[in-house]
C-alpha positions, -999 to 999 in steps of 0.1 A, spaced: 0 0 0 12 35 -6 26 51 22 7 80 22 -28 60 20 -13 44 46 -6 71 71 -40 92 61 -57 74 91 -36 89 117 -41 121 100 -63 148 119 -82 169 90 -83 201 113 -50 205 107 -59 215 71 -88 230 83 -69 254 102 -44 268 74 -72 269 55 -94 296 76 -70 319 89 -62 299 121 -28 317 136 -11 277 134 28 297 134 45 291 166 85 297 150 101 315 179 118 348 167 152 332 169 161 293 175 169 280 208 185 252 196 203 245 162 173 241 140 173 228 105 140 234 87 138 215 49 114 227 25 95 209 -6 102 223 -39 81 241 -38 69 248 -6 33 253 -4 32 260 34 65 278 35 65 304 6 104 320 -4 103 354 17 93 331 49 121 307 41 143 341 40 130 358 73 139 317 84 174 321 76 178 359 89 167 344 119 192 322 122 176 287 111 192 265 89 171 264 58 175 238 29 152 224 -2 148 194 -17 147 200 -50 120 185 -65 103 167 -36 66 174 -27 55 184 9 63 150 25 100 151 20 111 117 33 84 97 15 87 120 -18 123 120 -23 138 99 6 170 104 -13 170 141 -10 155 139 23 187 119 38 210 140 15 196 172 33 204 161 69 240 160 52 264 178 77 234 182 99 234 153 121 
């Protein structure tokens, strides 16, 4: 079964409800406490470009996988791993 069927039970469909009516759902702190890497789809529907900016300015580690759709590690697990490069 495809992983994504597979996990859709566990899913709770609020959470989509909520980005899609204006629910404030963006906790980021200002700056990280700890070393933070954040990795983005290519694109990033959730995380448009001047948000992955303010991101870096902040001081979090920002990174894309080129080419992978919003669930990195079962969309390009590959890329995924290749993005933790250096990081763990």
């Amino acid at each position: 079964m495809n992983a994504k069927l597979a996990a859709l039970p566990c899913w709770d469909p609020d959470t989509a409800r909520a980005l899609l009516d204006g629910t404030e759902w963006d906790h980021t702190p200002a700056t990280p406490v700890v070393p933070s890497l954040v990795q983005l789809a290519d694109p990033s529907d959730l995380v448009p470009p001047a948000r992955a900016d303010a991101l870096r300015q902040a001081g979090f580690e920002v990174r894309v996988v080129a080419g992978a759709g919003h669930s990195i590690h079962r969309d390009d697990y590959e890329g995924f791993l290749a993005g933790l490069a250096g990081w763990l």
